[in-house]
N, C-alpha and C positions, 0 to 999 in steps of 0.2 A: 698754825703752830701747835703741835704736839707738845702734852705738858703728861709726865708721869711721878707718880708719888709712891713712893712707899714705904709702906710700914709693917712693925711688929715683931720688929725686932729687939734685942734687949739681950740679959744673963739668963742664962737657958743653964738645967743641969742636965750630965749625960742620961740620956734616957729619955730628956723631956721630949715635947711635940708644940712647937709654938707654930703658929700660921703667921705666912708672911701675905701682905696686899699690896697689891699695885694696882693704883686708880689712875687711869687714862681719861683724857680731855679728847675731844673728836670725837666726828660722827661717822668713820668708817671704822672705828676700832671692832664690830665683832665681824669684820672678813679677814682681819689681820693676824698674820702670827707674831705671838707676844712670846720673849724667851726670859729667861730669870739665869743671870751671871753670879758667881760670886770671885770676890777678888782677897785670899790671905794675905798677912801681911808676907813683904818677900816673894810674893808670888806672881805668877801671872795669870789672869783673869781668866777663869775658866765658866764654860756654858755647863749647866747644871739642867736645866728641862727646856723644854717650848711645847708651845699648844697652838693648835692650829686653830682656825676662825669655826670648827667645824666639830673641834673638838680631841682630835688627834694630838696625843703626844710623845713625846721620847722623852729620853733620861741621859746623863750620865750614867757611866756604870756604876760610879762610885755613892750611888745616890738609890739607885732604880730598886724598888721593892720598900723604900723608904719615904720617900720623899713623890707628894699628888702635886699636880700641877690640874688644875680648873679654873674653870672663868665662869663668868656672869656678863654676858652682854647688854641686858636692862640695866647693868651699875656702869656699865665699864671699866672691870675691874678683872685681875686676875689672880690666882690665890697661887701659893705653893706651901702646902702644907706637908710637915715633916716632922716625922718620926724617930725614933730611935736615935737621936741623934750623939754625936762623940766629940769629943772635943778637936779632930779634924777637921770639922762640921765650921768651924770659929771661921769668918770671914765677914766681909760685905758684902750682901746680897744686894742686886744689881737688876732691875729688868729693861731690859729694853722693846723696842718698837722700829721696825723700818717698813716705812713706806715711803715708794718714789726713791728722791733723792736723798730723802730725810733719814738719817739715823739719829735714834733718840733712846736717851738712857737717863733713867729717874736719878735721884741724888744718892741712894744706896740706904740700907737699914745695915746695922752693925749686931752678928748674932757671935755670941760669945758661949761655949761650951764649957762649962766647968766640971773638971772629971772628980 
């Protein structure tokens, strides 16, 4: 069983840079790729980065040149740190994991933009 958590999220003002964590449970997490979702309210949940077990990542466009996506596989952890942020930005950040059959999504951190 797959257990994800994360944090670090909170009231953020535009412009800030808060880092977000997702700490994963399991001992195959650094071959995995781990992605970070976020879901506004009204919205439908959109994929925002992923990182490969290897290190490779993508972006949203709406994100890309703002918003790092890195990991630490000694923690089991993966980071998405962001910049610049707008009050667009306002969502639940969301990371999941699949492996096998298993899809698995932490319980969300709630980041709030205040312009």
């Amino acid at each position: 069983q797959v257990q994800l958590v994360e944090s670090g999220g909170g009231l953020v003002q535009a412009g800030g840079s808060p880092r977000l964590s997702c700490a994963a449970s399991g001992s195959i997490f650094s071959i995995l790729v781990i992605h970070w979702y976020r879901q506004a309210s009204g919205k439908q949940r959109e994929l925002v980065a992923a990182i490969t077990g290897s290190g490779s990542a993508n972006y949203a466009d709406s994100v890309k040149g703002r918003f790092t996506i890195a990991r630490d596989n000694a923690k089991n952890t993966v980071y998405l740190q962001m910049n610049s942020l707008k009050p667009e930005d306002t969502a639940v950040y969301y990371c999941r994991l699949v492996v096998g059959p298993g899809d698995y999504w932490g319980q969300g951190t709630q980041v709030t933009v205040s312009s």
